[in-house]
N, C-alpha and C positions, 0 to 999 in steps of 0.2 A: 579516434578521440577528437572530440571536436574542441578548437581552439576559442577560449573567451575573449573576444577582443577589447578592451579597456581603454579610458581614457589615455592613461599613462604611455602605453605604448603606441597611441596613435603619437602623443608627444615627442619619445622617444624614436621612432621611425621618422617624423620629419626632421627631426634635429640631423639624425644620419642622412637622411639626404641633401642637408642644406649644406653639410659640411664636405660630405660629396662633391657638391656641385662646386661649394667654395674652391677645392683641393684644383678641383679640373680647371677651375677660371683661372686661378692662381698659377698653374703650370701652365697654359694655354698665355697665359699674358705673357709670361717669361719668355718663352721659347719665338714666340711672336715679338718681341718688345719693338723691335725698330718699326714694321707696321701700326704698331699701337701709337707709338709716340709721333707719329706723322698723322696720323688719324686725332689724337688729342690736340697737335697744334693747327690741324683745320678747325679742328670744331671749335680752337677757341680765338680764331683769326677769324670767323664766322660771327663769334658771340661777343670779340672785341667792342665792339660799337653801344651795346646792350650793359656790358659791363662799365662799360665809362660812363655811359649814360644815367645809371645808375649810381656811380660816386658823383655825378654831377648834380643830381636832383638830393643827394644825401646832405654834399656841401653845404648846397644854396638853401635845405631847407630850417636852417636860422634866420637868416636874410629873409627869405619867403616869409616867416610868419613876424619877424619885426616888422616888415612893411605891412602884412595886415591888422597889422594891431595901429598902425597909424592910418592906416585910412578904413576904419572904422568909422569914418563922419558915412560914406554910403551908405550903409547900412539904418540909419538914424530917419528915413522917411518912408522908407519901403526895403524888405528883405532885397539885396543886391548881391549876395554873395560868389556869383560868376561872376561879374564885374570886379567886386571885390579880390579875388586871385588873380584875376585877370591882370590884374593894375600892382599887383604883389608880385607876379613873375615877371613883370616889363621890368619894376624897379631892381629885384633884384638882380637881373643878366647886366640892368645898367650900370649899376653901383658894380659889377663883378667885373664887366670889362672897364671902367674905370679907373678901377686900380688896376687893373695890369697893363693900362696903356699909362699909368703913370708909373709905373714900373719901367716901364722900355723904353718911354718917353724922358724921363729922369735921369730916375736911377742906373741903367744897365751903361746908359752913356758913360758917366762918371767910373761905374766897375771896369770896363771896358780899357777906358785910357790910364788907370792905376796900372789894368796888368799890363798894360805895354808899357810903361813907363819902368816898372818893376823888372820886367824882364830884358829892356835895353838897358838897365842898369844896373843887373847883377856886376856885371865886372867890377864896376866900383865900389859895389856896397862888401862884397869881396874884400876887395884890397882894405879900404878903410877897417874891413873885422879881422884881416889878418895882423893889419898896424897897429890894433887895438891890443890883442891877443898876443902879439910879441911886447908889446911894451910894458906886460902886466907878466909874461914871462919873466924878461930882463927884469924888471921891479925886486920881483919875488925870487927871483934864482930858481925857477922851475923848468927842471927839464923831463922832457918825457919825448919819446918820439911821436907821438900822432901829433902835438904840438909843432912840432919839426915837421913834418909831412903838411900839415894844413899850412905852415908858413910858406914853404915850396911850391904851397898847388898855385897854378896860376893856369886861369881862363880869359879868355875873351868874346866878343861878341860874336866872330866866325866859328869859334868852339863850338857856344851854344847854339848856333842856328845848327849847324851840324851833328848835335846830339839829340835836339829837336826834330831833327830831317830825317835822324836813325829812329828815334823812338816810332817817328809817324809810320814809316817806309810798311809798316801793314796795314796801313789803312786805305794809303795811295791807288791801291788796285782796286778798293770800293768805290772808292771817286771818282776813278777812272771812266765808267758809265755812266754817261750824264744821262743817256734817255733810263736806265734804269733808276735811275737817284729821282727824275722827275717822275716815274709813275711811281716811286715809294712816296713821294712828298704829295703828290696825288692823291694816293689811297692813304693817308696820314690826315691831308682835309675834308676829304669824302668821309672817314670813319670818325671827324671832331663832328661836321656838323649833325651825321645822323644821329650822335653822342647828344647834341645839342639838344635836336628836334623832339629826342626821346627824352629827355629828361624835361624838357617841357611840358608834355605829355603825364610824366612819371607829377609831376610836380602838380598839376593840376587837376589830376583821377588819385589823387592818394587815397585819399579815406575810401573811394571805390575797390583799389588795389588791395588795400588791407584786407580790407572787409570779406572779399574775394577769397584770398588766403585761410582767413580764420575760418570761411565757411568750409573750404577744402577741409582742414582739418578738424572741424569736430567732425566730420562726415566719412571721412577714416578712420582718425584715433578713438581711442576711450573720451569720454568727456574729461576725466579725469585730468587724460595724460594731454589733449589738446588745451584745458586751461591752464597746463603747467609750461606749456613747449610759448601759452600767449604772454605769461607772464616775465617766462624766460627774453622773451625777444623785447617785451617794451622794457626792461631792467637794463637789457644791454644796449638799447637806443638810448636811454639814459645814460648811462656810465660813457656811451664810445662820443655824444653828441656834447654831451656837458666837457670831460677832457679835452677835445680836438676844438672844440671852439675856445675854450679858456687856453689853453696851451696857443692856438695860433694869437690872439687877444695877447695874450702876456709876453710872445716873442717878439711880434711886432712893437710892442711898450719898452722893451728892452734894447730893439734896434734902434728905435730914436733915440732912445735916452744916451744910447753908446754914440749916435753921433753927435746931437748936442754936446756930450759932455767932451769929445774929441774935439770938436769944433774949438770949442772954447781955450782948451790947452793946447788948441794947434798941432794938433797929430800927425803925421803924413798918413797917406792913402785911407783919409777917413771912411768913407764912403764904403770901399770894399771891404775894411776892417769891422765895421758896423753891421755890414748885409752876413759879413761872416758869422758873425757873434748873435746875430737874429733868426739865422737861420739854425743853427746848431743849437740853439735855445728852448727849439722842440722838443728836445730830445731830455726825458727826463734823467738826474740825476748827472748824469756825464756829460750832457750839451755843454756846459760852459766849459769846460775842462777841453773839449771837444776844439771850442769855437777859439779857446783861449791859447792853445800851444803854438797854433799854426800862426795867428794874430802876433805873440810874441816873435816867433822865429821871421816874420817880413818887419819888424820895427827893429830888429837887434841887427838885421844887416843897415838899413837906412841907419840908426845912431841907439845905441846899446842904452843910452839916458833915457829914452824913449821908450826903449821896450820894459824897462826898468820899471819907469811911469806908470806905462799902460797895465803890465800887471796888477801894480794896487790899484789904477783905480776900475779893471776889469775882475777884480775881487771883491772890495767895495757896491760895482753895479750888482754885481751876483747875490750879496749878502741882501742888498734892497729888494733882489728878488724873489729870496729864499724867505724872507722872514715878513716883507709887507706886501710888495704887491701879488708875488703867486699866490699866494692865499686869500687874500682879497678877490681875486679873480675866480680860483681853482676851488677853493672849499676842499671839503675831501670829497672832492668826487669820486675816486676809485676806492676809498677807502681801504688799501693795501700798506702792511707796511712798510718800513723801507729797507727789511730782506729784502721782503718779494718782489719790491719795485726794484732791485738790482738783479734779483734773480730772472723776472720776466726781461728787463732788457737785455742781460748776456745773453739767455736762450734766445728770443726774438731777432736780436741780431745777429747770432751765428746765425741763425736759418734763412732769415729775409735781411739782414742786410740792414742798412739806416732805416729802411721805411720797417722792417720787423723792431726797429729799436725804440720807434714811435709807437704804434700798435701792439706791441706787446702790452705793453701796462695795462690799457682800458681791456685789451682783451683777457687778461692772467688776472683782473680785478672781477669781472666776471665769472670765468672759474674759481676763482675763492669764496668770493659771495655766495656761490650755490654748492659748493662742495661744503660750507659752514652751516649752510643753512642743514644739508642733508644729513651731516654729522649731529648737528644738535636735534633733530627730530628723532637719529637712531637712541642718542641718549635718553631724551625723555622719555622714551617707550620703555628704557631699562629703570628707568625711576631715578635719575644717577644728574647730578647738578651739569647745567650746562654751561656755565663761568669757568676761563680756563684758570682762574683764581683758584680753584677748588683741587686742582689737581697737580699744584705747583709743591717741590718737596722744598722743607724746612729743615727737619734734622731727619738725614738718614732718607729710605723708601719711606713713601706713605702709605698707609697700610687701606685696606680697602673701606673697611669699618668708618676710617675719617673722611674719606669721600663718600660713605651713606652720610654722614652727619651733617657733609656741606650741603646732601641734598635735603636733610630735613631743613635746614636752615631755609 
């Protein structure tokens, strides 16, 4: 009897062999794993340099195209437009190390001498919160024992160098080779500047690059499915370019503002307190909360009136942040709300940590935006209203009939 062969089960046969194949790679990765994952960190100790190079040309390209928007006069007598980039990526590397030589130049001096200052003088900022804390005991007639135990602890400077010297004691044998430490610090400038070079490169064949890409994929995909994968990628160059430049923009406004306004009130360890509260300022939603605990707990050993201070008015900056200038700066760019901006930074940083706690956002705003988009497409096909107004209950379940009616509406 001879067998009809059919679309369907040519379908069906390859799916069984994909899954096949899947099943073996998947048992063959396991059984192998320690080869595999020595093979993944060559490959990507390989592609280090590529990768960097790439977040470097992503950075710079706001700076890249503010500087070609100002030097637009080229342009004005004859097409210049390599000139024109050309004179955009000079300014932008220089405006970039610029500030980071005023950063180390400045600023890291001042963080620098805070933390030694801080930590030659834990003993007494000790003693003065022990003094504190027993005399608000006696005051109030409170006893407790960890009251009792904190008033007992007593440290000193030999203490601490020595709890320091224990914590460190596993590092010391990494330090211990200097010719190894110099070919790490070696290949750490050898892998910045090839970073450099390429992104130089990346920066100035962009539109080439692109263009590159999109043709790769209409040339494999469906037309269809490659105008959805192009549209997908410039929505999420949107959402990740507009947050991470407004959010660096608005924490930097925030760290001045935190030491101007310390300066003013005479803070101690303004500088570091400031860089602290600027940097953790990235981080949506729990940045200040972040930058604020640790801020208090270094002014409440220096003088508790202090740390007292600093909280209102590092509650006060945050309110200025939250209600005028982020939004002023930020708009809704991710357009998320502020569930899911909690929910993407818990998930993003259990998995990645502070930097998953930043990139989660723009990144989990991207998948809502298109997972909404694809929900409200499946509904229209059903004829069924796509306002989640329409499907909110008032009294009791809503019955289906009222959601035809929201969609005749």
């Amino acid at each position: 009897m001879k067998i009809q062969w059919t679309n369907s089960m040519t379908k069906r046969a390859l799916t069984y062999i994909v899954s096949g194949a899947g099943i073996i790679l998947a048992y063959f990765l396991m059984k192998n794993f320690g080869e595999v994952k020595n093979l993944w960190d060559s490959v990507r100790d390989i592609l280090r340099p590529f990768t960097v190079g790439i977040i470097f040309a992503y950075l710079l390209n706001g700076p890249l195209m503010f500087f070609e928007r100002k030097f637009s006069f080229v342009e004005k007598t004859k097409p210049r437009r390599v000139l024109k980039r050309v004179l955009a990526i000079i300014a932008a590397w220089i405006a970039t190390i610029a500030v980071l030589s005023a950063f180390f130049y400045i600023v890291m001096p001042d963080i620098t001498k805070s933390i030694n200052v801080l930590i030659n003088n834990i003993p007494l900022y000790l003693s003065n919160l022990q003094a504190l804390v027993g005399g608000i005991a006696e005051t109030y007639k409170i006893e407790a024992p960890f009251i009792d135990n904190f008033l007992e602890f007593r440290i000193s400077s030999e203490v601490f160098a020595t709890i320091l010297k224990e914590y460190g004691k596993d590092l010391l044998p990494q330090l211990a080779n200097i010719a190894n430490l110099s070919v790490q610090i070696g290949g750490i400038v050898f892998d910045v500047v090839i970073a450099i070079i390429l992104s130089i490169y990346i920066m100035f064949s962009k539109e080439i690059l692109i263009a590159q890409l999109k043709k790769a994929l209409y040339a494999v995909c469906k037309k269809e499915t490659a105008s959805d994968m192009v549209r997908f990628a410039r929505e999420s160059h949107r959402i990740f370019s507009s947050f991470i430049n407004g959010k660096l923009l608005d924490s930097l406004i925030i760290g001045i503002l935190c030491f101007v306004g310390m300066s003013i009130i005479d803070f101690e360890f303004t500088m570091l307190i400031s860089f602290i509260v600027g940097c953790t300022n990235v981080i949506p939603f729990f940045g200040p909360f972040l930058g604020a605990i640790p801020s208090i707990l270094i002014l409440l050993m220096v003088d508790p009136w202090q740390a007292l201070w600093f909280a209102i008015f590092v509650f006060v900056l945050q309110q200025l942040d939250g209600n005028v200038i982020g939004p002023k700066i930020l708009g809704d760019s991710t357009g998320l709300p502020a569930l899911w901006v909690m929910f993407a930074i818990l998930v993003g940083g259990g998995i990645f940590g502070i930097i998953g706690m930043f990139v989660g956002v723009p990144a989990f705003a991207v998948i809502y935006k298109f997972t909404k988009e694809y929900l409200e497409k499946k509904l229209e096909s059903k004829n069924l209203p796509e306002q989640t107004e329409s499907y909110k209950v008032i009294k009791g379940i809503k019955e289906f009939d009222d959601v035809e009616k929201g969609a005749e509406k």
